[in-house]
Residue frames as qw, qx, qy, qz and C-alpha x, y, z in Angstrom:
[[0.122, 0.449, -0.848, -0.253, 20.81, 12.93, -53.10],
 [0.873, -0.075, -0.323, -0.357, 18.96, 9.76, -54.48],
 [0.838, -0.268, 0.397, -0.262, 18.74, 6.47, -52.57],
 [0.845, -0.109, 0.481, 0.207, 19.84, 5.01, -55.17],
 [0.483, -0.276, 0.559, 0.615, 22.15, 5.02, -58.24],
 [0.559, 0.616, 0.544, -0.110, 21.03, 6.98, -61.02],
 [0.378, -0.428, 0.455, 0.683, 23.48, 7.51, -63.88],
 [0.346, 0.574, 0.541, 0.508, 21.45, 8.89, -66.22],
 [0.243, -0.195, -0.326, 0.892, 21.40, 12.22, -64.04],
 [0.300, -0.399, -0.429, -0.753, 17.84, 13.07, -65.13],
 [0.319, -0.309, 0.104, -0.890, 15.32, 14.67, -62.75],
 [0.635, 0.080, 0.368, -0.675, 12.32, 12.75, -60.69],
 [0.829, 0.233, 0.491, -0.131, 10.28, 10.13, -62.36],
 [0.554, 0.775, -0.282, -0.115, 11.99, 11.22, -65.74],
 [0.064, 0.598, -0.796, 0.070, 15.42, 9.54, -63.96],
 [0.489, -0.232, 0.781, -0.312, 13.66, 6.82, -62.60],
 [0.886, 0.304, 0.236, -0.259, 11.63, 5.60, -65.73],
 [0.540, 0.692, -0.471, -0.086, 14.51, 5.99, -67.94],
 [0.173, 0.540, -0.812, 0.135, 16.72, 4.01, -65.78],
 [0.261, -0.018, 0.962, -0.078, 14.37, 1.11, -65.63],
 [0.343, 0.171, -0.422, -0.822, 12.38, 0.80, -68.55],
 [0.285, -0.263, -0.917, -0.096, 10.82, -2.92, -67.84],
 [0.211, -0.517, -0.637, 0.531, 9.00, -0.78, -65.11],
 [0.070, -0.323, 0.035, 0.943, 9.23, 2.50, -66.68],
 [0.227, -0.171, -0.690, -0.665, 6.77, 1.46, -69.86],
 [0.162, -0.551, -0.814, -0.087, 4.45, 0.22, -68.09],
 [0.178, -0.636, -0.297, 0.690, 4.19, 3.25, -65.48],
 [0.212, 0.368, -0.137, -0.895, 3.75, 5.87, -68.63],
 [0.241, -0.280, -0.792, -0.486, 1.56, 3.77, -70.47],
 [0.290, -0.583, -0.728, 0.214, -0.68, 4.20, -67.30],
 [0.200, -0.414, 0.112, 0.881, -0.16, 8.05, -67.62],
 [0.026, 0.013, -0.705, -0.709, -0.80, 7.84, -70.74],
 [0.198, -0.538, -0.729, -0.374, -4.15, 6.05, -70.49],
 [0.249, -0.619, -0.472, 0.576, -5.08, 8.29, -67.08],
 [0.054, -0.656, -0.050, 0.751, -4.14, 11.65, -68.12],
 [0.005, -0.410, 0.561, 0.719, -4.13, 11.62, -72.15],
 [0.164, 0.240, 0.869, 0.401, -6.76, 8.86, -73.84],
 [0.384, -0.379, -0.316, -0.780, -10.51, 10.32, -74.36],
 [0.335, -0.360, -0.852, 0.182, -12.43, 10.68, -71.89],
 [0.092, -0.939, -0.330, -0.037, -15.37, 13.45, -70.49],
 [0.265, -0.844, -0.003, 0.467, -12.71, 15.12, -68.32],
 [0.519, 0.815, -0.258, 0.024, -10.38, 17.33, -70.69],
 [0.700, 0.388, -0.343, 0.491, -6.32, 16.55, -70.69],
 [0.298, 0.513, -0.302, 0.747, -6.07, 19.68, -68.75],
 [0.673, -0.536, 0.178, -0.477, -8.67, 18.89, -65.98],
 [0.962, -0.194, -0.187, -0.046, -7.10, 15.78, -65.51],
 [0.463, 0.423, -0.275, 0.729, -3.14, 17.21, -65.40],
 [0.375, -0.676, 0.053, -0.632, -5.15, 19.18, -62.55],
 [0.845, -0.444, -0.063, -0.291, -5.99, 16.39, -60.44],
 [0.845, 0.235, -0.194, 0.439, -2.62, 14.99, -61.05],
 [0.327, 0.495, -0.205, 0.779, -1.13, 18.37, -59.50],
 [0.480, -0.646, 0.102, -0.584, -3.45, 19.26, -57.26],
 [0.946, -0.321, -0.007, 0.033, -2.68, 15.30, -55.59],
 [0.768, 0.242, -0.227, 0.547, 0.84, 15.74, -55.99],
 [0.056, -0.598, 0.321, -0.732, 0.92, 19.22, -54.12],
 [0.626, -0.614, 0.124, -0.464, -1.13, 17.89, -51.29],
 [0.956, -0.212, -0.082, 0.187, 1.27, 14.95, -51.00],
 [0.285, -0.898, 0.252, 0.222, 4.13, 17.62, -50.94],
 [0.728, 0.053, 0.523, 0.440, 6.00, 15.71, -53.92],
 [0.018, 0.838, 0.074, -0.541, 7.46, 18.71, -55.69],
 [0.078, -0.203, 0.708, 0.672, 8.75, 17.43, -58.85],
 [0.102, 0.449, 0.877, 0.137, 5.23, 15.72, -59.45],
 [0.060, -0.670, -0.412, 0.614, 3.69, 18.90, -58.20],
 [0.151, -0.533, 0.378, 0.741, 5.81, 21.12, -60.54],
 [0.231, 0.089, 0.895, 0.370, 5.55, 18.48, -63.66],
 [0.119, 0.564, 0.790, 0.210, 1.84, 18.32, -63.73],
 [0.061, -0.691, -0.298, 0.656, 1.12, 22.18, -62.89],
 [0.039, 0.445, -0.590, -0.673, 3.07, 22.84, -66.23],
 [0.125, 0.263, 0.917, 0.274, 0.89, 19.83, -68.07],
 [0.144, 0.743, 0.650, -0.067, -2.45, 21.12, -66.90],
 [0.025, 0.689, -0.004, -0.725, -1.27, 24.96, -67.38],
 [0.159, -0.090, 0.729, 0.660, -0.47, 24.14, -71.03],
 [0.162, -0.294, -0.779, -0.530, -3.51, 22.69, -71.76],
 [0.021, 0.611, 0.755, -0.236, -6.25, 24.66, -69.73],
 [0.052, 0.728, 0.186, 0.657, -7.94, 28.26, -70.57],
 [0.600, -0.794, 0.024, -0.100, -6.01, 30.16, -67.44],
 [0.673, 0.438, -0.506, 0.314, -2.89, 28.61, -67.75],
 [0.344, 0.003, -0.632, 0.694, -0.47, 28.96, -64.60],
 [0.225, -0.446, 0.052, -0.864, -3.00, 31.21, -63.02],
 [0.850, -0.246, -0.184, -0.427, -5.64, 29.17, -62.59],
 [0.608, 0.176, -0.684, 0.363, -2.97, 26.24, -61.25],
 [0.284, 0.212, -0.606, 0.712, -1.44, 28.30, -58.96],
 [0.607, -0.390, 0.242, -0.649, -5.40, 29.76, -57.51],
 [0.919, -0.074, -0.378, -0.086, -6.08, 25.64, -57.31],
 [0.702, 0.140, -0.478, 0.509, -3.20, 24.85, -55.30],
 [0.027, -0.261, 0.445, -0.856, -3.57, 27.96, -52.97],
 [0.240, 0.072, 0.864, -0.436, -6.95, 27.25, -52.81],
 [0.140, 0.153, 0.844, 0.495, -9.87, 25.32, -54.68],
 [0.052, 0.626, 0.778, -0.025, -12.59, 26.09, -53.40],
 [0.121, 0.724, 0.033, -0.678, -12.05, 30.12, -53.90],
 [0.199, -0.250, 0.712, 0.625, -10.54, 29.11, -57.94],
 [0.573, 0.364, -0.194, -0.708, -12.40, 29.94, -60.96],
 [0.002, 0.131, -0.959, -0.251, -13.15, 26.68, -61.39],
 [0.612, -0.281, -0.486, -0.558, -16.72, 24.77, -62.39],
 [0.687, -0.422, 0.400, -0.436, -18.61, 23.57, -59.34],
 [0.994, 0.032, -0.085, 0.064, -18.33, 20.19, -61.12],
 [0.756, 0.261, -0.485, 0.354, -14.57, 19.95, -61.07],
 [0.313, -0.572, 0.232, -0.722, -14.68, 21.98, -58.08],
 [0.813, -0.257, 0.245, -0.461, -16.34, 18.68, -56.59],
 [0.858, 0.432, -0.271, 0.056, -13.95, 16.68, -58.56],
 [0.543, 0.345, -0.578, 0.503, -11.11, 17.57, -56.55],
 [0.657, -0.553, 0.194, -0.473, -12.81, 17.05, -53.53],
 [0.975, -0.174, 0.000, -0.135, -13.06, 13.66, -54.14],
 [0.731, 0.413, -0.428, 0.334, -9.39, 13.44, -55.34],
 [0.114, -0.496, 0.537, -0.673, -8.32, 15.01, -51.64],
 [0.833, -0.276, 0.180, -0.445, -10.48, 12.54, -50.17],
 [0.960, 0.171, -0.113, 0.190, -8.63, 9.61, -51.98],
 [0.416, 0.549, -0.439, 0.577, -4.94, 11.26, -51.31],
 [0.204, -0.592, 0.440, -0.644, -6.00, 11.69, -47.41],
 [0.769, -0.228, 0.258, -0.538, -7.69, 8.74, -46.48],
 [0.069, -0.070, -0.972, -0.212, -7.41, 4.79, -47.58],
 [0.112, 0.184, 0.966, -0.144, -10.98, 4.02, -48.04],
 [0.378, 0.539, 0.696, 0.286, -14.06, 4.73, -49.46],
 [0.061, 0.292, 0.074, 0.952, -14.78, 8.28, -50.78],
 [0.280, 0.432, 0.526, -0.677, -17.73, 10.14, -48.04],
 [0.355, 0.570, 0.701, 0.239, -21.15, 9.73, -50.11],
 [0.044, -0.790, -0.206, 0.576, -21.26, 13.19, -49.98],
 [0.140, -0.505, 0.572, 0.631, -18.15, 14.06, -52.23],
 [0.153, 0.138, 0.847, 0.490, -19.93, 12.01, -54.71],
 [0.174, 0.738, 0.646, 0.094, -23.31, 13.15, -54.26],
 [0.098, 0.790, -0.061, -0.602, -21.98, 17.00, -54.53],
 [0.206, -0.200, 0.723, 0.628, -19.81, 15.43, -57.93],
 [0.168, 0.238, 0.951, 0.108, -23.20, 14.39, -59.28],
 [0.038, 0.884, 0.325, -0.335, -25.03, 17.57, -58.33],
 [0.403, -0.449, 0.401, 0.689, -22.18, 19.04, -60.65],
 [0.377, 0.698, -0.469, -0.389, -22.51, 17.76, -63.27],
 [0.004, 0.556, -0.830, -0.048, -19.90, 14.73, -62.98],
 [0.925, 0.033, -0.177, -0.336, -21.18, 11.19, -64.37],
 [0.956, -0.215, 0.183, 0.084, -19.41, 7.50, -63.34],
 [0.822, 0.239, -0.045, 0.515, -16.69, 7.76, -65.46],
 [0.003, 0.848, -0.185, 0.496, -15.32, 11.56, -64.12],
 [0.761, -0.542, 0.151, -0.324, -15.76, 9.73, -60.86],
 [0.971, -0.028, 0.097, 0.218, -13.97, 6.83, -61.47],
 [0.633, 0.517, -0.142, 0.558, -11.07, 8.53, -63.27],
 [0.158, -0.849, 0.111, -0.492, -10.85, 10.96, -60.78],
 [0.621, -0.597, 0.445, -0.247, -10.12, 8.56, -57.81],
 [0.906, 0.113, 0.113, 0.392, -7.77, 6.18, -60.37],
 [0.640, 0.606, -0.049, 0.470, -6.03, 9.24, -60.84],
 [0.370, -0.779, 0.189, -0.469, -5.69, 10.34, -57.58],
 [0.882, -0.418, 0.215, 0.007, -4.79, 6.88, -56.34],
 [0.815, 0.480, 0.086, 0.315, -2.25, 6.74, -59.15],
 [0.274, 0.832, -0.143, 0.461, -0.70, 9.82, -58.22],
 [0.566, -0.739, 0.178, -0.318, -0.13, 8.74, -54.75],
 [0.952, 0.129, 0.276, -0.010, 1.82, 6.10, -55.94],
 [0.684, 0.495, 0.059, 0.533, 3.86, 7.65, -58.04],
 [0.324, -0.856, 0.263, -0.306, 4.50, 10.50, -55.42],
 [0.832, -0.491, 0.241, -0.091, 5.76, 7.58, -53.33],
 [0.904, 0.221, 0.105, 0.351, 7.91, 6.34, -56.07],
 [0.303, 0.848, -0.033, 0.433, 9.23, 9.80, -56.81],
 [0.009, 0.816, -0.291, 0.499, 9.93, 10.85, -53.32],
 [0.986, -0.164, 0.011, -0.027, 10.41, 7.67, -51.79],
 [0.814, 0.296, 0.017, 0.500, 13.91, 7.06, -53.94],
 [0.402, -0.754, 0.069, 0.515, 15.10, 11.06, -52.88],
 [0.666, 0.510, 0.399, 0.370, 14.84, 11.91, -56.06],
 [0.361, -0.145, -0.010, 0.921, 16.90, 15.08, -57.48],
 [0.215, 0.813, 0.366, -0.399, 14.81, 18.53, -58.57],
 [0.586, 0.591, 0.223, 0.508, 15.70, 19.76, -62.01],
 [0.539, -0.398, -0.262, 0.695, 18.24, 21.97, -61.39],
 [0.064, -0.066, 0.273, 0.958, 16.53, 24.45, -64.03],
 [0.382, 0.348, 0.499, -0.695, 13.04, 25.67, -63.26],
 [0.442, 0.476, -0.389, -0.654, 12.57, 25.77, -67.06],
 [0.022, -0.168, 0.973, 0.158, 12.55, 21.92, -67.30],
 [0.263, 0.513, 0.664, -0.476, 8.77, 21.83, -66.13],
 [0.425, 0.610, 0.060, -0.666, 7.87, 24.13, -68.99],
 [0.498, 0.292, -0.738, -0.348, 9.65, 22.03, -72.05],
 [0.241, 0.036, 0.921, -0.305, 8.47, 19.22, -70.09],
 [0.399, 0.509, 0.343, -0.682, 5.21, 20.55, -70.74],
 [0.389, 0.508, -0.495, -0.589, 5.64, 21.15, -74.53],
 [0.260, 0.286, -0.885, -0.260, 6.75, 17.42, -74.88],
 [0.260, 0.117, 0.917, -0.278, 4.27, 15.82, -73.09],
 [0.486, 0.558, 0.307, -0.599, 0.96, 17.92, -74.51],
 [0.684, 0.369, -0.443, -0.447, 2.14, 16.91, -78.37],
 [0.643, 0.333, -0.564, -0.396, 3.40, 13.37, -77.39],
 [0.884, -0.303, -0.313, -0.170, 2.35, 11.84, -74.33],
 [0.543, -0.679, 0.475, -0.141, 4.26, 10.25, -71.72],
 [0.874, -0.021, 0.485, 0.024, 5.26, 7.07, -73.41],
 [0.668, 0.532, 0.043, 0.519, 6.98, 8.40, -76.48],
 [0.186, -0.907, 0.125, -0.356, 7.96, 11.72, -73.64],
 [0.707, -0.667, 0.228, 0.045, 10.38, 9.47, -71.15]]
């Protein structure tokens, strides 16, 4: 049961943006630009990092949410997810992103600076400044919003199927026109 009053009776962050929108905009605009504007990584690597930081923070609507985001929009779909989540470093995945969600585990476990390593293996990847950068804004983001999510005692859709039309609505129209 939530912490607090929510009488729109919608799910996780979905109850919590709707029922404060002065806060809520801003928080999916930042979504928005994180997981959705142009940038090297694809939509669906970035929906990754978003999941993969949400599982390791044990925030299971976030977890759920973005699994369904990045499945949508990667080649694998749920497979791939689910090998990520069990584990990355066995997942068909490029070395570069492979090193990508190092760093993001590095930012979700730690406060403070990523190990030079994690970056110099990102680099050996593949992965240039901005992968980097996005990677540990989207990692720090997600921790954040974990906190917000499971902080409040949010509910769990109470239909497993929400995650998947979730999905739908977010991949054509964002997060800002999606709450």
């Amino acid at each position: 049961m939530p912490h607090i009053a929510i009488d729109n009776k919608l799910p996780g962050i979905t109850g919590l943006l709707t029922l404060r929108p002065d806060t809520g905009a801003p928080l999916s605009m930042l979504a928005d630009a994180l997981l959705r504007a142009p940038a090297p990584m694809s939509r669906g690597e970035r929906e990754l990092v978003a999941a993969y930081v949400s599982d390791l923070n044990g925030t299971r609507f976030c977890a759920n949410s973005h699994s369904a985001f990045a499945a949508a929009q990667l080649e694998g779909g749920e497979d791939l997810v689910k090998a990520v989540l069990t584990d990355p470093a066995s997942a068909p995945l490029t070395e570069r992103m492979q090193a990508l969600l190092r760093i993001a585990a590095e930012v979700q476990g730690q406060v403070g600076p990523v190990s030079a390593e994690a970056v110099a293996a990102a680099r050996a990847a593949g992965a240039g400044d901005t992968e980097i950068h996005d990677t540990v804004l989207i990692a720090a983001a997600f921790c954040m919003y974990n906190r917000y999510v499971d902080g409040l005692a949010t509910d769990l859709p109470e239909d497993h199927r929400f995650y998947s039309e979730g999905a739908k609505r977010i991949v054509d129209s964002g997060y800002s026109h999606g709450a």
